[in-house]
C-alpha positions as CSV (number, residue, x, y, z in Angstrom):
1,X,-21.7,1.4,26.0
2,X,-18.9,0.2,23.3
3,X,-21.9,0.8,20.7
4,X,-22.2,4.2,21.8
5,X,-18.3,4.7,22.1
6,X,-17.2,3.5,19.0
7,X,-20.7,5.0,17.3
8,X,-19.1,8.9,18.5
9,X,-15.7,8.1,17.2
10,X,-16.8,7.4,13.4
11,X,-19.1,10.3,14.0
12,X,-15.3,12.6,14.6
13,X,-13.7,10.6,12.1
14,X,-16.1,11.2,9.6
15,X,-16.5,15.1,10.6
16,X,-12.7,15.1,10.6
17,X,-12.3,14.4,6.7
18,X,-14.8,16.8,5.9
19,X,-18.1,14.1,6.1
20,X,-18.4,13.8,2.0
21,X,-14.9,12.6,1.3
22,X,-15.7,9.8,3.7
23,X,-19.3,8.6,2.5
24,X,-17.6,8.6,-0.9
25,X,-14.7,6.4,0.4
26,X,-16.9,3.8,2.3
27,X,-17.5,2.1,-0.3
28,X,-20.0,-1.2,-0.5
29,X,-18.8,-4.4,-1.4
30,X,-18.3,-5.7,-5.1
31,X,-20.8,-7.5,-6.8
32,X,-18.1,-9.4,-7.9
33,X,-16.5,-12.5,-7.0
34,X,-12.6,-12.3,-7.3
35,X,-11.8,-15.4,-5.5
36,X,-10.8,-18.7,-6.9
37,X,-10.1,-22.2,-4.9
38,X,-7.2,-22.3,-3.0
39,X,-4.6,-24.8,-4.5
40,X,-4.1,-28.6,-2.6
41,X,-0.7,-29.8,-3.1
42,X,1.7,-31.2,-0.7
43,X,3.4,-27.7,-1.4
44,X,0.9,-25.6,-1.3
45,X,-0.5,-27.4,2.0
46,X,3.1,-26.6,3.5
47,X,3.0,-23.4,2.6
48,X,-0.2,-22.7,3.8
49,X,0.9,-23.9,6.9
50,X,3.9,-21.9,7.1
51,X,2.0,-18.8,6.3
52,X,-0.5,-19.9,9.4
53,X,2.9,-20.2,11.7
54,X,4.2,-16.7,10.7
55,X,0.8,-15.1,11.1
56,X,0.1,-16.9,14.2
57,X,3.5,-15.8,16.0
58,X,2.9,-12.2,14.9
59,X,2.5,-9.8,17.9
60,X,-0.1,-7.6,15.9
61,X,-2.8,-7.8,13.5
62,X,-1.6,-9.3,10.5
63,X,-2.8,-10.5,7.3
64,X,-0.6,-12.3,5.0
65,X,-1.9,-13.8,1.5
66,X,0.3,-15.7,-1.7
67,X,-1.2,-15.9,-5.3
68,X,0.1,-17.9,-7.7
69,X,-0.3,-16.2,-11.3
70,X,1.0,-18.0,-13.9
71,X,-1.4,-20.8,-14.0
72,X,-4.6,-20.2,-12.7
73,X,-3.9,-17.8,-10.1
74,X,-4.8,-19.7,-7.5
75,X,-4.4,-18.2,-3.7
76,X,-2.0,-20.7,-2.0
77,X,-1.9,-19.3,1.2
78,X,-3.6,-16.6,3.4
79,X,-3.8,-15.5,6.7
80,X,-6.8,-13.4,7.9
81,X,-7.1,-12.3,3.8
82,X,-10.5,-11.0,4.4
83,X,-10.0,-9.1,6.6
84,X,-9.8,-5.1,5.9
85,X,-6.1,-3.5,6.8
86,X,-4.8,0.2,6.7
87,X,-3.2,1.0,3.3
88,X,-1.3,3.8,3.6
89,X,0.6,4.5,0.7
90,X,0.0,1.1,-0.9
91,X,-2.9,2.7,-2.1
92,X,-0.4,4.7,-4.5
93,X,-0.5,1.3,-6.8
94,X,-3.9,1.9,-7.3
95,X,-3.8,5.9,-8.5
96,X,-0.4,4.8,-10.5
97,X,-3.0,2.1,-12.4
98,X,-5.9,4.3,-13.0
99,X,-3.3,6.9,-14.5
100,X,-2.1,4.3,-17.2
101,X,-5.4,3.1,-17.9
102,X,-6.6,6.3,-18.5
103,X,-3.2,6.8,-20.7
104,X,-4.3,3.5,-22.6
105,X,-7.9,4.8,-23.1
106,X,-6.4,8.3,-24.7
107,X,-8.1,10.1,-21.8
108,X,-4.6,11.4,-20.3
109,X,-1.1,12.2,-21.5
110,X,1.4,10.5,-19.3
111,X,4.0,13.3,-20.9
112,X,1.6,16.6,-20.1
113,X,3.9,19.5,-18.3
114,X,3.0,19.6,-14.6
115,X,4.6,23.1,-12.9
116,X,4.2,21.9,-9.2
117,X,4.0,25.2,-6.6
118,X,4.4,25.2,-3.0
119,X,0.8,25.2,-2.9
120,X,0.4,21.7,-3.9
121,X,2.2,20.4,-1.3
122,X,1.0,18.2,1.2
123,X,2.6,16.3,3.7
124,X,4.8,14.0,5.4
125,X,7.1,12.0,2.6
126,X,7.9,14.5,-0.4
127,X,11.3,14.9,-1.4
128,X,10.1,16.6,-4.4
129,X,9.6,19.4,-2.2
130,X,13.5,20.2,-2.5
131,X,13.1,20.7,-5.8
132,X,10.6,23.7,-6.1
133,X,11.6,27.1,-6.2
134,X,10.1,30.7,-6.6
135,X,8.6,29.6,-10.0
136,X,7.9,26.4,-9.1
137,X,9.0,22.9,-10.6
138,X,7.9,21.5,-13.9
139,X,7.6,17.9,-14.7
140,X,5.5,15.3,-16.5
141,X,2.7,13.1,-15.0
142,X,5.0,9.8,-16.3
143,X,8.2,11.4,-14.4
144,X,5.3,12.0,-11.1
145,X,4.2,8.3,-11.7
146,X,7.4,7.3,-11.2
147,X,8.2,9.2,-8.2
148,X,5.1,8.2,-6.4
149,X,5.6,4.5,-6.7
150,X,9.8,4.2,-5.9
151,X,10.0,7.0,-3.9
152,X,6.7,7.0,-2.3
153,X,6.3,10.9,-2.5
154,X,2.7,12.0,-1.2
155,X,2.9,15.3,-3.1
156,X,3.3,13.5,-6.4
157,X,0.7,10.8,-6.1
158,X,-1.8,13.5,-5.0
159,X,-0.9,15.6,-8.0
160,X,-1.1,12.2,-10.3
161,X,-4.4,11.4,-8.4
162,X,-6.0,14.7,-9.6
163,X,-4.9,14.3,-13.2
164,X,-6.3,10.8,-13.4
165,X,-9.5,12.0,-12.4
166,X,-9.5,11.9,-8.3
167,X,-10.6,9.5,-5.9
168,X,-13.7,8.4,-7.9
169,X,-12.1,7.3,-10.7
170,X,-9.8,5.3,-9.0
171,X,-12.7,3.5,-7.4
172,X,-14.3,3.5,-10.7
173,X,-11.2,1.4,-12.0
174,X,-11.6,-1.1,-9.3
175,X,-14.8,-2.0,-9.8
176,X,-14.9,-1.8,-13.7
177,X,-11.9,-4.6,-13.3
178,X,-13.7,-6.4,-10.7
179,X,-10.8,-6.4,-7.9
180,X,-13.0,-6.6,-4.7
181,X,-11.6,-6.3,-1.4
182,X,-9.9,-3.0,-1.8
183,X,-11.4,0.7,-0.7
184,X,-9.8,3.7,-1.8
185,X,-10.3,7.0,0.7
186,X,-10.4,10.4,0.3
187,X,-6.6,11.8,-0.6
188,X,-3.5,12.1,1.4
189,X,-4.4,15.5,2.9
190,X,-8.2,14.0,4.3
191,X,-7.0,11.1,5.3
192,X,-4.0,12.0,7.6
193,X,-5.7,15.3,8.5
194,X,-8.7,12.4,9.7
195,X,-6.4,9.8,11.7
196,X,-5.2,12.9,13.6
197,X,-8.3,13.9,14.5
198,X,-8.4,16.9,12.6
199,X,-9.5,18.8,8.8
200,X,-7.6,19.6,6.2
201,X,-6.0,23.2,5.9
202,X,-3.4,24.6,3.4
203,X,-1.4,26.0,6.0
204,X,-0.6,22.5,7.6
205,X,1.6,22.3,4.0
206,X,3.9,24.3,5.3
207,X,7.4,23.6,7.0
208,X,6.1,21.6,9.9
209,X,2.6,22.9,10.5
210,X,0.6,19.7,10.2
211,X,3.2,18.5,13.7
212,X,2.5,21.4,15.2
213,X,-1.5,21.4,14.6
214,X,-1.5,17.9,15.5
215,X,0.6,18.5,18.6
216,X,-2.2,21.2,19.4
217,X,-5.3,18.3,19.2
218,X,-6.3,17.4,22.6
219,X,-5.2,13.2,23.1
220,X,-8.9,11.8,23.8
221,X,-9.6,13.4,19.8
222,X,-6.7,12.0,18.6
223,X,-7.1,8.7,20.2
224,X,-10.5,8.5,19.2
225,X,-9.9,9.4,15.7
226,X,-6.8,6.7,15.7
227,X,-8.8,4.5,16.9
228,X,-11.6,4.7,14.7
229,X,-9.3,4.2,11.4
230,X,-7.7,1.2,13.2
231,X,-11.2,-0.3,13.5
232,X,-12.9,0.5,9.9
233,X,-10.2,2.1,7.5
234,X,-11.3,4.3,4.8
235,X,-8.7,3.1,2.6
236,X,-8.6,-0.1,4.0
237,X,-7.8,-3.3,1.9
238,X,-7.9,-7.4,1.8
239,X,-5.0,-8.8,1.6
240,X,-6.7,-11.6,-0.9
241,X,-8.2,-8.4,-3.1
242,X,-4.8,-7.1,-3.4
243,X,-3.2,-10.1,-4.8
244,X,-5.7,-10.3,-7.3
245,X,-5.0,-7.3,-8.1
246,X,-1.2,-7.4,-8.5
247,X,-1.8,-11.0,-10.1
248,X,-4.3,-9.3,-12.6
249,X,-1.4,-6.9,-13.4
250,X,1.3,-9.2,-13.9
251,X,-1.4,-11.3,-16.0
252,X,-1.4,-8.1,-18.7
253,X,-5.6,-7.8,-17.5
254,X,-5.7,-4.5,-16.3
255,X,-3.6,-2.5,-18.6
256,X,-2.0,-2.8,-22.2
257,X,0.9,-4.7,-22.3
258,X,3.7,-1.7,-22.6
259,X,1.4,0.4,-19.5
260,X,2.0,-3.2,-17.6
261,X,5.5,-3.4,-18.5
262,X,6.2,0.0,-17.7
263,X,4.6,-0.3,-14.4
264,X,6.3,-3.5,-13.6
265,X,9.7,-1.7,-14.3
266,X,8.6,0.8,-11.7
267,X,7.6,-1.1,-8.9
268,X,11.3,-3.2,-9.5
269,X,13.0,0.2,-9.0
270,X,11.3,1.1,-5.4
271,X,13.6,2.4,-3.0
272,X,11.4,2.2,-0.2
273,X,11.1,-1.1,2.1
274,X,14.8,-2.2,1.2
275,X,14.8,-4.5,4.0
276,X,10.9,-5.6,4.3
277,X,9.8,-8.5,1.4
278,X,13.2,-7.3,-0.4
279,X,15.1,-8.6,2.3
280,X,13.9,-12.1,2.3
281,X,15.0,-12.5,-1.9
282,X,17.3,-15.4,-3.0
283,X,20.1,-15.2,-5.5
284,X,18.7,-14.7,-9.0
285,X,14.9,-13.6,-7.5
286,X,13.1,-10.3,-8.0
287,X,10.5,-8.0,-6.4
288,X,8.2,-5.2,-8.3
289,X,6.3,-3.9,-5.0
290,X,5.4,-0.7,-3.0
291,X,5.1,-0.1,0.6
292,X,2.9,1.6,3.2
293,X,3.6,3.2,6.3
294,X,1.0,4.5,8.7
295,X,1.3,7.4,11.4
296,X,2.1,6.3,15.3
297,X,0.5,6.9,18.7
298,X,1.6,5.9,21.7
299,X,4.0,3.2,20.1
300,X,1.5,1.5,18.0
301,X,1.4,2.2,14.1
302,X,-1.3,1.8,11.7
303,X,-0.4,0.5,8.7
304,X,3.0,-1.2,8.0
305,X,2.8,-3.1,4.2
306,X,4.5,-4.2,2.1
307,X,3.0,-5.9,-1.2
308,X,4.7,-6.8,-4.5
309,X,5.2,-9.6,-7.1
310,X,8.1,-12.2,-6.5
311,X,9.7,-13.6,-9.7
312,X,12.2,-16.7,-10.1
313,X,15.1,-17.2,-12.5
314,X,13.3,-19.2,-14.0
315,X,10.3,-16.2,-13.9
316,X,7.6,-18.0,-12.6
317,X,5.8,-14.9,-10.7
318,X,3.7,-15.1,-7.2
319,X,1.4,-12.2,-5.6
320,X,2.7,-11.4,-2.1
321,X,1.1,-9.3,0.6
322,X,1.8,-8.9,4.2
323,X,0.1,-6.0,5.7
324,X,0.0,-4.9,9.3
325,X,-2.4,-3.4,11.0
326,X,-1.8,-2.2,14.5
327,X,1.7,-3.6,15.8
328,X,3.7,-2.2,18.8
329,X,6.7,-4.7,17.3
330,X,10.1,-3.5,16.8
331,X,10.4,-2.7,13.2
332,X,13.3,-5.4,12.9
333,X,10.4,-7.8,14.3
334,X,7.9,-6.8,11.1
335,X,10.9,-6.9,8.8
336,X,11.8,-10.2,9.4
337,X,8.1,-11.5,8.9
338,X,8.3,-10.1,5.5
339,X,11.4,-11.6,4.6
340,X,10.4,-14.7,6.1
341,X,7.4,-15.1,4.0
342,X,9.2,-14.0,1.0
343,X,11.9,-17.2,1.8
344,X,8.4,-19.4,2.5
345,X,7.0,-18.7,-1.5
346,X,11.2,-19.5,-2.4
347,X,10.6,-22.5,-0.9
348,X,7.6,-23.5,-2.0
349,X,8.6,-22.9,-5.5
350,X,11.5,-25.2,-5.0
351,X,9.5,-27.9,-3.4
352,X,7.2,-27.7,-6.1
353,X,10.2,-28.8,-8.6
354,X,10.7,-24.9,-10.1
355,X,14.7,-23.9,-8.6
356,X,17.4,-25.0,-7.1
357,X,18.2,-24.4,-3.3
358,X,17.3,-21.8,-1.5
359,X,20.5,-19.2,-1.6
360,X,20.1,-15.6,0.5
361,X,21.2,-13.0,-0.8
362,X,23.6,-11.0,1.7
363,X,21.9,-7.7,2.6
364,X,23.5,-5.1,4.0
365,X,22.7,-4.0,7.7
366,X,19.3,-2.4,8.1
367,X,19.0,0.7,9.2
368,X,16.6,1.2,12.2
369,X,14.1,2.4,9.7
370,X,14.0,1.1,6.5
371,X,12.6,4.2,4.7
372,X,11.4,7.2,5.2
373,X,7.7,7.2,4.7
374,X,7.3,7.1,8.5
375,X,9.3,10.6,8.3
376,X,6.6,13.0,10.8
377,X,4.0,10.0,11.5
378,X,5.1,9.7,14.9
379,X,3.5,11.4,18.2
């Protein structure tokens, strides 16, 4: 009977993003192996442990890995890192990566004029929406980059995605660098359109149409379809494969080293997530990350992430990422097991001889939200 069940919702889901778009997103497993040992000191043991702890008291599905990068890159700690969690807008790292590969390869100008219409808009987070007017808004793919990552606008990264060449290029650039572990789905528009149960039109664009369509879905379609993405997400991801990924970045691997510095000067200037990994940073430490944020139903999300590369004074750099699946948690409750991990890799790193004690910074009061890429996701 569950066979049967879960067999007719991936059936919707997969009608729901238009079939195609779907296939091409389910993609098979690398041929690739990404991972390497994880590390055995007394540190690495305790934070290992400590990562365990965190992940065990967790009241959701939660997978949490740390990657050293300046050695060897060895994974130090994960919990449940092979296991295949919602995105969301994490997946904007990945189309911000292909973009300035493609730069580096002379295949794309980062500063080609981009007149943005109301017809390009999409959905949910976009504050570049404010900006367009009767003759539109022009820009440069660099300037969208940027607005993509720190601002985590959907209408940017889709525009950015279909300048660097669309989804299959981005999947192209994962496998060509051999970062397994990571899917990539169809597009903003397909793949909220498919959690909600329904397809993609235009008209959903405007003002608050895609609320109102979705209000109009009747609730066994949209729990099925919620459901269904909760169980196998299309743009789902390991946490192991992504901090590969972010440590193959950080490593100057994947792009050339002023596309990785650039990059990493982004990511530093996110706005969003002030009070997830951010919030757990010591005196003198940095983050370069970008978060996620899925749409709700019935109090449970799908997709709350935060990943992002930790640096010392003394700029030894780690991989960190803690993304959560499906979580009926306060969002205080997810915040502090970000920051909590981020103050386990500060004290490893002191433990392991790199920094002097462990200092907090003092961080304002969070808001109850700590951005706004939630902003419609809830119903």
């Amino acid at each position: 009977m569950r066979g049967r069940f879960l067999g007719a919702r991936v059936a919707l889901f997969g009608a729901a993003i238009l079939g195609a778009a779907a296939a091409q997103a389910a993609q098979p497993p690398s041929r690739y192996s990404y991972e390497r040992p994880v590390a055995d000191s007394g540190a690495s043991r305790a934070l290992a442990a400590r990562i365990r702890e965190l992940g065990r008291a967790f009241p959701g599905e939660v997978g949490i890995a740390v990657r050293e990068i300046d050695d060897r890159g060895e994974l130090v700690a994960s919990w449940n890192g092979s296991r295949f969690f919602p995105q969301q807008s994490v997946s904007k790292f990945w189309v911000a990566l292909t973009a300035f590969s493609r730069a580096d390869a002379g295949a794309l100008d980062l500063d080609r004029s981009v007149t943005i219409t109301r017809a390009d808009l999409t959905l949910f987070n976009q504050p570049i929406a404010a900006q367009i007017g009767p003759n539109g808004y022009t820009t440069t793919i660099r300037s969208l980059i940027f607005r993509a990552l720190t601002q985590s606008d959907n209408t940017c990264n889709d525009i950015v995605l279909r300048h660097a060449g669309g989804p299959t290029a981005v999947r192209a650039m994962l496998n060509r660098n051999r970062i397994a572990g990571v899917r990539f789905g169809p597009g903003e528009r397909l793949l909220q359109a498919g959690i909600a149960g329904m397809q993609w039109n235009n008209a959903f664009s405007v003002g608050r149409g895609f609320e109102t369509a979705r209000s109009q879905v009747p609730a066994s379609r949209r729990r099925n379809a919620f459901e269904t993405y909760l169980e196998d997400p299309i743009d789902g991801a390991t946490v192991d494969g992504i901090t590969m990924g972010l440590a193959r970045l950080q490593r100057g691997e994947l792009l050339s080293r002023s596309s990785t510095a650039r990059m990493l000067q982004i990511m530093a200037q996110t706005r969003t997530g002030r009070m997830r990994l951010r919030g757990g940073l010591a005196t003198g430490w940095t983050l370069a990350h970008k978060t996620g944020t899925g749409q709700v139903l019935g109090g449970v999300q799908a997709g709350y992430n935060d990943i992002g590369i930790l640096t010392s004074p003394e700029g030894r750099h780690y991989a960190v990422a803690v993304m959560i699946g499906r979580t009926s948690a306060p969002n205080l409750t997810r915040m502090q097991l970000m920051q909590n991990v981020t103050r386990a890799v500060i004290a490893h790193d002191e433990a392991r001889g790199g920094g002097e004690r462990y200092v907090p910074r003092r961080p304002s009061a969070p808001p109850p939200d700590d951005d706004n890429e939630t902003e419609g996701k809830t119903w």
